[in-house]
ZAMARGU-4260 file (C-alpha; in steps of 0.2 Angstrom, whole numbers, plus 5000, padded with zeros to 4 digits):
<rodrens>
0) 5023/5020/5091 | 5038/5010/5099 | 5025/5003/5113 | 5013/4996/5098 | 5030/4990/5089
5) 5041/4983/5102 | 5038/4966/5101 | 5046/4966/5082 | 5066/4965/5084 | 5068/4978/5073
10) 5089/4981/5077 | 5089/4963/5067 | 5082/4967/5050 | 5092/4969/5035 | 5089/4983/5023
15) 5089/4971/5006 | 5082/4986/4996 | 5087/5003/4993 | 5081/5014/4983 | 5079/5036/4983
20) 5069/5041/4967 | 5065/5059/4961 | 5046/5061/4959 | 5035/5075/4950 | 5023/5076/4964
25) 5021/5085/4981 | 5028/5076/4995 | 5009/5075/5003 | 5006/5061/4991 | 5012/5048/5001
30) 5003/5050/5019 | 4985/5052/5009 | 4990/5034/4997 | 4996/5025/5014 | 4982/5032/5023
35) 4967/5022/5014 | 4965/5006/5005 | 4951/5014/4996 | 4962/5013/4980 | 4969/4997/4982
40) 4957/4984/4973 | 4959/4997/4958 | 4976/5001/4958 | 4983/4984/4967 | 4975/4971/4959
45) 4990/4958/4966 | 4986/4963/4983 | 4967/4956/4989 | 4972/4937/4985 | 4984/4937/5000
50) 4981/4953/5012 | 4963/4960/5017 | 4962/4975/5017 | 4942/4978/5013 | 4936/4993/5026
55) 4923/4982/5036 | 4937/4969/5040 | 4953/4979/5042 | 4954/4990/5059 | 4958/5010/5058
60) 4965/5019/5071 | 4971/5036/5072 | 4981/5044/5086 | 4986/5061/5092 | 4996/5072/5082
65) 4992/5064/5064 | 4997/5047/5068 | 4988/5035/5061 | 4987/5013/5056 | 4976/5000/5047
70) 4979/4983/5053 | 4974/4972/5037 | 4974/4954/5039 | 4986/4944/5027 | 4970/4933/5021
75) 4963/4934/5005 | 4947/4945/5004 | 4930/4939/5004 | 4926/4953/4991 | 4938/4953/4977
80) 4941/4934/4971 | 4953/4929/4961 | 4946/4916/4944 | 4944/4899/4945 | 4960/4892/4943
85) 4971/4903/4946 | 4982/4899/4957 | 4981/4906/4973 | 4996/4914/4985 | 4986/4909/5001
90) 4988/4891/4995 | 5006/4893/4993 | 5007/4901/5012 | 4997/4887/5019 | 5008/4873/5011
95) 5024/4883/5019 | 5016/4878/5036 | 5011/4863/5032 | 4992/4866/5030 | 4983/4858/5015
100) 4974/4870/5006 | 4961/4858/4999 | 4957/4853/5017 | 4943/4865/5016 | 4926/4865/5011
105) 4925/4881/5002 | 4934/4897/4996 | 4926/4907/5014 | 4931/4892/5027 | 4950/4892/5017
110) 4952/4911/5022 | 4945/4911/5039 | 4949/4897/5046 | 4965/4895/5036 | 4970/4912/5045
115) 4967/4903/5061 | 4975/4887/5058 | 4992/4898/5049 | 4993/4908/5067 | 4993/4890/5077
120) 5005/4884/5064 | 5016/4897/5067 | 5015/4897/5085 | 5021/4879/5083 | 5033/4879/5072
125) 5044/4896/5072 | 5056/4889/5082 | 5061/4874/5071 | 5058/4883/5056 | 5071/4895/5062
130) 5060/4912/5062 | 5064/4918/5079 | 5059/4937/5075 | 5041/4926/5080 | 5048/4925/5098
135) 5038/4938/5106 | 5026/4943/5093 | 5008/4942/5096 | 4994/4931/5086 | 4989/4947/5076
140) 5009/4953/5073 | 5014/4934/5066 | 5000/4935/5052 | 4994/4951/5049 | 5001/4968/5043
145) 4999/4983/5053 | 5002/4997/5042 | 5006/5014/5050 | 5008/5031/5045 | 5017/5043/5057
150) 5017/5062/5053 | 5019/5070/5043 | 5031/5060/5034 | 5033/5044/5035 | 5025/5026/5032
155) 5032/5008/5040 | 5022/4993/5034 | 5025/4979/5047 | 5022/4962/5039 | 5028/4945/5048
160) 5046/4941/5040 | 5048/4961/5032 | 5046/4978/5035 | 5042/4992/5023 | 5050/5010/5028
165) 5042/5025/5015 | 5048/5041/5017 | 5044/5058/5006 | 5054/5073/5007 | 5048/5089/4998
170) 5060/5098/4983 | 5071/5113/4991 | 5061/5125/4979 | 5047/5115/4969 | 5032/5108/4978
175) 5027/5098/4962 | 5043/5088/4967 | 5048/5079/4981 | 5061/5063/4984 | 5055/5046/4989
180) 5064/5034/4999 | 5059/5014/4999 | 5068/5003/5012 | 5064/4984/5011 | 5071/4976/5028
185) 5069/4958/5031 | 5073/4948/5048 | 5085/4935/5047 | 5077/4915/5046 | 5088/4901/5049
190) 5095/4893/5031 | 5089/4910/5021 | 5101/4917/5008 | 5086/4925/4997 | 5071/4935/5003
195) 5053/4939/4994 | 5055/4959/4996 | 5036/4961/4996 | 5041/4980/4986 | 5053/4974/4974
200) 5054/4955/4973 | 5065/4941/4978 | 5082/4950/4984 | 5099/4942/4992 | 5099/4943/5010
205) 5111/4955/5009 | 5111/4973/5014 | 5108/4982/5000 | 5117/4998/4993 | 5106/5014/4990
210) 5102/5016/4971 | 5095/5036/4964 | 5082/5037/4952 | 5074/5048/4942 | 5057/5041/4942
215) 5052/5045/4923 | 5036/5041/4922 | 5043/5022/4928 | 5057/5021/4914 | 5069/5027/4927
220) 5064/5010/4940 | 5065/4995/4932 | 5070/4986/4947 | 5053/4989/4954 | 5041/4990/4939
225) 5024/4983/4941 | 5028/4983/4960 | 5014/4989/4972 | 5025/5005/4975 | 5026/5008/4957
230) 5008/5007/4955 | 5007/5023/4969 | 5020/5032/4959 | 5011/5031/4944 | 4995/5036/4950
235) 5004/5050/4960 | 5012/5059/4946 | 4997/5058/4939 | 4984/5065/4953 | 4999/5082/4955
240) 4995/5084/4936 | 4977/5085/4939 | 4978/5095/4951 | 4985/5108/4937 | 4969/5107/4927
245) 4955/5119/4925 | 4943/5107/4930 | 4949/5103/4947 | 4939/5111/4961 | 4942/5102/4978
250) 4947/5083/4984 | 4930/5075/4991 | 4933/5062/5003 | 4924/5044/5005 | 4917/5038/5025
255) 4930/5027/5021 | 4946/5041/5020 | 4945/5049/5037 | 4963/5047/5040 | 4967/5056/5026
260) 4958/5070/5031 | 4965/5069/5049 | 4982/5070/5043 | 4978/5086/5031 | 4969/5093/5048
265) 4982/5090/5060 | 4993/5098/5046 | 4982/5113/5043 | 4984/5116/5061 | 5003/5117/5060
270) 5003/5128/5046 | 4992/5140/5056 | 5002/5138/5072 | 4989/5129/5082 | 5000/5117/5088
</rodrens>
């Protein structure tokens, strides 16, 4: 993991968000969420329109020991559109490198070749523009978001100007509790007193002090609500109730969830001292 991840300067981001929240859920719930994007057209709506992450264009990889990324493009997919005339955050990420948005032909050409024309813009521009985290990042790390799961317990989303640290950590006594932390780091740009935390909105560039919550069925975070985090924690507190129900037999697993499974194999093998 630190070779993939060496080129990001990590000992310069600033933590603008912290936040440890008290969940009604096993602590497992965070590496199966992180470890698909089979949920994320359901659950995320906001999230298509501006990062791929459709399982035929974003790339899987798993490691040894349970490690595990996807590397979604940040371009709107091909699958889920948003309606006509909405507008569109790609349009608004073109425009802030100088791209015009209605230079294109048609919606396919804007999020291919628009991806190909932001990583040249980029390339071109970091320097003026005061990004200089972009210094030694490659075409791939300067637009896309590799987002890696390492075992057992913790997730770090790399994106281009943020990073997303997740970590679950189970209750002392309860294993339908567990604490989760969310760390939103930004790098530095030249000029930049306010950041768009991608978890919980625009955010002084400021290190942030650690705020603990009681999750509450989302009463307890405001600060976060409608967030892409939230919607996980949602959906987790629900899942550990099902889990309770007399109806519930077994998890089954798409073609597209293999990762999930690795991570509950390699954890399997832990648990019977295989490893």
């Amino acid at each position: 993991m630190p070779e993939l991840y060496k080129n990001y300067p990590m000992d310069t981001g600033v933590r603008v968000f912290w936040m440890k929240i008290n969940l009604n859920t096993n602590w497992k719930f965070a590496t199966d969420n992180f470890s698909e994007s089979y949920h994320t057209r359901t659950a995320h709506p906001q999230v298509p329109p501006w990062i791929d992450q459709d399982v035929d264009t974003a790339r899987h990889e798993m490691y040894p020991a349970g490690h595990g990324r996807t590397v979604q493009p940040m371009r709107p997919s091909l699958s889920d559109r948003l309606p006509d005339g909405v507008p569109h955050p790609f349009d608004h990420i073109l425009r802030q490198w100088d791209i015009d948005p209605d230079s294109y032909p048609d919606y396919e050409t804007k999020a291919m070749q628009g991806w190909l024309d932001l990583k040249a813009a980029k390339r071109r521009l970091w320097r003026e523009r005061g990004y200089l985290h972009y210094e030694h990042m490659d075409d791939e790390q300067i637009t896309d978001s590799p987002h890696t799961v390492i075992f057992p317990n913790v997730t770090i989303s790399f994106l281009p100007d943020n990073i997303l640290f997740f970590r679950t950590e189970p209750h002392a006594d309860d294993p339908g509790k567990c604490t989760f932390d969310l760390w939103c780091m930004a790098f530095p740009v030249a000029g930049q007193t306010e950041v768009e935390s991608i978890m919980a909105g625009p955010q002084p560039f400021s290190e942030a002090d650690m705020l603990w919550r009681d999750f509450d069925n989302g009463r307890g975070v405001p600060e976060i609500e409608g967030q892409i985090v939230y919607q996980d924690m949602m959906l987790a507190e629900g899942m550990q109730r099902g889990m309770h129900s007399r109806g519930y037999g077994d998890a089954y697993l798409s073609a597209q969830e293999t990762r999930v499974r690795y991570f509950h194999e390699v954890l399997n093998d832990y648990l019977a001292g295989r490893r």
